[in-house]
Biotite code that builds the C-alpha atoms (Angstrom):
import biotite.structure as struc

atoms = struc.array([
    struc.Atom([-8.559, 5.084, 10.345], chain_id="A", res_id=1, res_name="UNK", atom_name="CA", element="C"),
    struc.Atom([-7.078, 6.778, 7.621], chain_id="A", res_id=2, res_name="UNK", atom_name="CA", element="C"),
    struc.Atom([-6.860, 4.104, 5.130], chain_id="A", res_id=3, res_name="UNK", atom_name="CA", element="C"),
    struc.Atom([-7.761, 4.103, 1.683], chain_id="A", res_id=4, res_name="UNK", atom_name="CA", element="C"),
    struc.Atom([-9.351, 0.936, -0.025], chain_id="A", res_id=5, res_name="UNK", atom_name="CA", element="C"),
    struc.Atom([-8.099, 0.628, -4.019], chain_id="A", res_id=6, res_name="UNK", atom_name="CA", element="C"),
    struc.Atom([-10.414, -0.999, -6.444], chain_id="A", res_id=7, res_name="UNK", atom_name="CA", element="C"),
    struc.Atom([-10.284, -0.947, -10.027], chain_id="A", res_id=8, res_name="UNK", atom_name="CA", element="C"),
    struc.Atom([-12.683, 2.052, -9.869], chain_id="A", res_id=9, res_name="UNK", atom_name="CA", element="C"),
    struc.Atom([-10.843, 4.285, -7.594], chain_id="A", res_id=10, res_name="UNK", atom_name="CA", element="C"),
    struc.Atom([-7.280, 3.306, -8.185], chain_id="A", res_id=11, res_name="UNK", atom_name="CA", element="C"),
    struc.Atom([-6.314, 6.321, -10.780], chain_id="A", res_id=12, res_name="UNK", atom_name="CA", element="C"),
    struc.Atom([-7.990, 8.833, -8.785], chain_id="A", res_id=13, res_name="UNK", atom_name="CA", element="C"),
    struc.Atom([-6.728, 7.761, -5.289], chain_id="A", res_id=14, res_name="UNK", atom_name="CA", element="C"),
    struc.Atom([-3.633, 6.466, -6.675], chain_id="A", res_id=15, res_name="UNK", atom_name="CA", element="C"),
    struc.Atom([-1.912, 7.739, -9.880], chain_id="A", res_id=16, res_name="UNK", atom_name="CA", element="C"),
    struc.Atom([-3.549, 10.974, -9.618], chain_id="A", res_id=17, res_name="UNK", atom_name="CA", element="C"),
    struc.Atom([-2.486, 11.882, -6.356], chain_id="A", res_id=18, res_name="UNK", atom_name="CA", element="C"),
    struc.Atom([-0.667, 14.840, -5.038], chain_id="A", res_id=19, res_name="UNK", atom_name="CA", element="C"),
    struc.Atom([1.208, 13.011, -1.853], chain_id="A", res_id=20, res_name="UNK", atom_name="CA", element="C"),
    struc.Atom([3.114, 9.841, -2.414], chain_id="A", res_id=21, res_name="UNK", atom_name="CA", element="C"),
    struc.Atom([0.953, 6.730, -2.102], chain_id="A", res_id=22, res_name="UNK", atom_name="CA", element="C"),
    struc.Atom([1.906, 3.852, 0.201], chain_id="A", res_id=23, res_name="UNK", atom_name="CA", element="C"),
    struc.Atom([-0.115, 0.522, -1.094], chain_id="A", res_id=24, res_name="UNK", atom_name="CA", element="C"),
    struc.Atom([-0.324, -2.432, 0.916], chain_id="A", res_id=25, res_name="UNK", atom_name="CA", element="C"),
    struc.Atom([-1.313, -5.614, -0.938], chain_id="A", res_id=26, res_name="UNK", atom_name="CA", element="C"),
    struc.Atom([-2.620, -8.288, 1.153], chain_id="A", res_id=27, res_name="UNK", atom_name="CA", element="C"),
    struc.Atom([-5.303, -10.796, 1.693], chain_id="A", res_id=28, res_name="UNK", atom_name="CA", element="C"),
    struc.Atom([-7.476, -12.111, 5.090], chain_id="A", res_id=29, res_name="UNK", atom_name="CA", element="C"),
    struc.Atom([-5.652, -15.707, 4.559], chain_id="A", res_id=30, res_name="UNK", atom_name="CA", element="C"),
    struc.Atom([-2.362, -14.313, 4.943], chain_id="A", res_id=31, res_name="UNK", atom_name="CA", element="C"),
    struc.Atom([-0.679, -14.162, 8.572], chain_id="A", res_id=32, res_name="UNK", atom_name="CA", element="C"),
    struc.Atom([1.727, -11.707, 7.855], chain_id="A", res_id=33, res_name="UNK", atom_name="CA", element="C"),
    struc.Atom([-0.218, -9.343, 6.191], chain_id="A", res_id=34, res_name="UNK", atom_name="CA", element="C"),
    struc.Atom([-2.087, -9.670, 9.601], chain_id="A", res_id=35, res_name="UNK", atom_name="CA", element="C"),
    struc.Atom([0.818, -8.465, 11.575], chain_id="A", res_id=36, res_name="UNK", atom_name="CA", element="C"),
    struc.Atom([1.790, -6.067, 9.379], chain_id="A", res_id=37, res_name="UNK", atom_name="CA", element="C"),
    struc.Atom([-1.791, -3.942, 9.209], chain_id="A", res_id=38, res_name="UNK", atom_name="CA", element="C"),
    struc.Atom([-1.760, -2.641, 12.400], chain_id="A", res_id=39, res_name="UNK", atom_name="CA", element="C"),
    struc.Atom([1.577, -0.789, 11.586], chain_id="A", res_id=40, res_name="UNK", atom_name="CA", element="C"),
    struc.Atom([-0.060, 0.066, 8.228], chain_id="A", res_id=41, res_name="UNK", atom_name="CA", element="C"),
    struc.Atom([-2.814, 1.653, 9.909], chain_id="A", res_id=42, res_name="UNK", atom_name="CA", element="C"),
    struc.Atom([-0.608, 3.013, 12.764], chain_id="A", res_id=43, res_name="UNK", atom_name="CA", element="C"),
    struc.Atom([1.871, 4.903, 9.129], chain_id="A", res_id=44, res_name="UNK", atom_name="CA", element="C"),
    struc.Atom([-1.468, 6.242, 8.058], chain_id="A", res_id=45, res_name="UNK", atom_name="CA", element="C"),
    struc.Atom([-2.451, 8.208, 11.295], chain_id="A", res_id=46, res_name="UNK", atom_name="CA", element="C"),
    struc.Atom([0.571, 9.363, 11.527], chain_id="A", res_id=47, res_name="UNK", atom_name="CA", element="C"),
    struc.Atom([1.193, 10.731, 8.097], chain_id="A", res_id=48, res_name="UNK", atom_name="CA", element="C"),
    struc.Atom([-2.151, 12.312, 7.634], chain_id="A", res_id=49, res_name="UNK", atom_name="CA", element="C"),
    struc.Atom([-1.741, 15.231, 4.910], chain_id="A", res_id=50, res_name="UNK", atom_name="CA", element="C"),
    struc.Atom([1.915, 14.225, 3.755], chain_id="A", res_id=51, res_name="UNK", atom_name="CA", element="C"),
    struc.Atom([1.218, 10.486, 2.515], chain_id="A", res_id=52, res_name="UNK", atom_name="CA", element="C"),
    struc.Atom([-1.628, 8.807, 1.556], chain_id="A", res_id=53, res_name="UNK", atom_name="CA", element="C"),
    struc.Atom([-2.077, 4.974, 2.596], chain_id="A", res_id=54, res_name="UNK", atom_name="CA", element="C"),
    struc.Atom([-3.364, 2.391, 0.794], chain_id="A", res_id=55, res_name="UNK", atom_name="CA", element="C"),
    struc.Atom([-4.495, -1.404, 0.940], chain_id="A", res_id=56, res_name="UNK", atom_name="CA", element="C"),
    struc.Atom([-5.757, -3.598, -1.942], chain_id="A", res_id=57, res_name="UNK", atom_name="CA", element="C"),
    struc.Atom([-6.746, -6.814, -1.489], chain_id="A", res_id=58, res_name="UNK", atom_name="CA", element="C"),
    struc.Atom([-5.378, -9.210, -3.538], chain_id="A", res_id=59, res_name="UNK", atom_name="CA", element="C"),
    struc.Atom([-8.245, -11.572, -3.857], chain_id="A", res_id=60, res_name="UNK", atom_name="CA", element="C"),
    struc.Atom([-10.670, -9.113, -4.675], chain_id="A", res_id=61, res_name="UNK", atom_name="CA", element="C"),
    struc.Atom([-8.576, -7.067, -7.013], chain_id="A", res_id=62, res_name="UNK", atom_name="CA", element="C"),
    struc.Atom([-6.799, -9.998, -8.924], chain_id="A", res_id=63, res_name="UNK", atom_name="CA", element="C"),
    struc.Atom([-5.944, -7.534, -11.821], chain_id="A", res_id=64, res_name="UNK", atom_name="CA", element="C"),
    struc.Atom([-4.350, -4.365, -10.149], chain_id="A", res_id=65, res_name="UNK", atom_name="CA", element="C"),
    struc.Atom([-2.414, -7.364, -8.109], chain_id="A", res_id=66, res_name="UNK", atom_name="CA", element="C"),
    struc.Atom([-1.433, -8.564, -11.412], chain_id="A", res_id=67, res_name="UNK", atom_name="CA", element="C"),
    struc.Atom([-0.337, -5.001, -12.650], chain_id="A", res_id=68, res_name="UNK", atom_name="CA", element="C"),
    struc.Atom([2.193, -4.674, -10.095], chain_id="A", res_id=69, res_name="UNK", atom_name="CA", element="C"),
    struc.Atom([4.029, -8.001, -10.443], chain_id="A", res_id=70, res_name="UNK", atom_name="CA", element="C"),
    struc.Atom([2.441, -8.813, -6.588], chain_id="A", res_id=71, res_name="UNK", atom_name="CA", element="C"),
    struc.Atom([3.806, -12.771, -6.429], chain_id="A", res_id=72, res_name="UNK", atom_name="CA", element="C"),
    struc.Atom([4.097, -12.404, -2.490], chain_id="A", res_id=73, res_name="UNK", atom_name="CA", element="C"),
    struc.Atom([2.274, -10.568, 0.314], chain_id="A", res_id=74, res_name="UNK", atom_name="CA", element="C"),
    struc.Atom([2.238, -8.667, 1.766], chain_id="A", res_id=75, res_name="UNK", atom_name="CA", element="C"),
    struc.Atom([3.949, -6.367, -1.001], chain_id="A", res_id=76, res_name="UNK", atom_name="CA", element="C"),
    struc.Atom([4.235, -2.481, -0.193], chain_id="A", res_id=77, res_name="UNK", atom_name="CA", element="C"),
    struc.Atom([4.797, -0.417, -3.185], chain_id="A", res_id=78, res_name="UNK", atom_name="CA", element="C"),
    struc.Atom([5.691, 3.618, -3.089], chain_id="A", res_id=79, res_name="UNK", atom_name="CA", element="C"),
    struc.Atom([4.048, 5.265, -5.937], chain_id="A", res_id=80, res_name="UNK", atom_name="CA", element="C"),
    struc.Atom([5.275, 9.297, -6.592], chain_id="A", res_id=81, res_name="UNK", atom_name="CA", element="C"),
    struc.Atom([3.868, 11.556, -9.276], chain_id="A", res_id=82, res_name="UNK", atom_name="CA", element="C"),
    struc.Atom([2.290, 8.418, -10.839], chain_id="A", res_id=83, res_name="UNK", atom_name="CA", element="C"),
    struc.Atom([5.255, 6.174, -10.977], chain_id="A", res_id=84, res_name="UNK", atom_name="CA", element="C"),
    struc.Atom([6.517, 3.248, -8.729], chain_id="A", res_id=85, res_name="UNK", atom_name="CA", element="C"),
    struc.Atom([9.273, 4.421, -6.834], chain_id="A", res_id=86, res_name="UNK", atom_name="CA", element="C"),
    struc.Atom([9.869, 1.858, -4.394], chain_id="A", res_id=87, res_name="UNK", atom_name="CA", element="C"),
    struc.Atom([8.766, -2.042, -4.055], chain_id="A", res_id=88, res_name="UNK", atom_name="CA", element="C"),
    struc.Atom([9.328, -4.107, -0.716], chain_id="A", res_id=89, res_name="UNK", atom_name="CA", element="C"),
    struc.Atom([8.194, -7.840, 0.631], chain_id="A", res_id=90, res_name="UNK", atom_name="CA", element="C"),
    struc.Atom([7.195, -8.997, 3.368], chain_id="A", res_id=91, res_name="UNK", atom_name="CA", element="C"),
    struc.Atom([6.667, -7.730, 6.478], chain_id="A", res_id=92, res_name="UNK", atom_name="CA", element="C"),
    struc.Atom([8.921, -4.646, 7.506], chain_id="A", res_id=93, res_name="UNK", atom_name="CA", element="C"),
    struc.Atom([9.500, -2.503, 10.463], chain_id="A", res_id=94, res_name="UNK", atom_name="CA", element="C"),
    struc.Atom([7.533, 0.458, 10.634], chain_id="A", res_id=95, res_name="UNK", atom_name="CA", element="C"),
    struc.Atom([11.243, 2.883, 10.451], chain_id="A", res_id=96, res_name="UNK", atom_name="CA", element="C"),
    struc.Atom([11.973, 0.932, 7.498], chain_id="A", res_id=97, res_name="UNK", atom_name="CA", element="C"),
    struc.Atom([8.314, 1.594, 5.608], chain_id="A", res_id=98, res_name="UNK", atom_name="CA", element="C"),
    struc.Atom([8.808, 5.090, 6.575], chain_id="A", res_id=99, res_name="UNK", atom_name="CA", element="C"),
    struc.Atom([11.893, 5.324, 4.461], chain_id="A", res_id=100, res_name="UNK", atom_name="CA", element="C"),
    struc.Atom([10.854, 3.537, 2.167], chain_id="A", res_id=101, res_name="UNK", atom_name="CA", element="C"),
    struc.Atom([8.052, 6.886, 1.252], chain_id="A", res_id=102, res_name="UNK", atom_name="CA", element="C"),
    struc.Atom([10.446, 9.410, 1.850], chain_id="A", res_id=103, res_name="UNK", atom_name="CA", element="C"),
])
């Protein structure tokens, strides 16, 4: 799998630092639809190996970056480019629709 977990400690390396657009999933264990949408997460991520770099924080565990990006329902995707949010969805999405969403 070629998922990336975000903490506090790795977020500005893995995440604002990074040289491919970021996809970040927030989403929790509790949450069904976070549940059906990781598989298509995880499904983006082997796909896009080398042009986009996927992400999932959990919201429970990282109550401050969750915080950060204004996350008040999950799942949330959020697009982040050259260090800035480009793009901020909820709920769960079909996978074409994700894929735009990075491009």
């Amino acid at each position: 799998m070629n998922v990336v977990t975000i903490t506090r400690e790795n977020f500005e390396s893995e995440v604002m630092q990074s040289d491919k657009p970021v996809l970040l999933d927030f989403w929790a264990g509790w949450c069904g639809p976070c549940k059906m949408l990781s598989p298509v997460i995880d499904e983006i991520a082997d796909e896009t190996v080398g042009s986009i770099k996927v992400a999932k924080v959990n919201v429970d565990e990282e109550v401050e970056l969750a915080r950060n990006f204004k996350v008040m329902s999950i799942p949330t995707l959020v697009v982040i480019k050259d260090g800035q949010i480009v793009n901020k969805k909820v709920g769960v999405l079909p996978k074409q629709d994700i894929l735009t969403m990075v491009r």
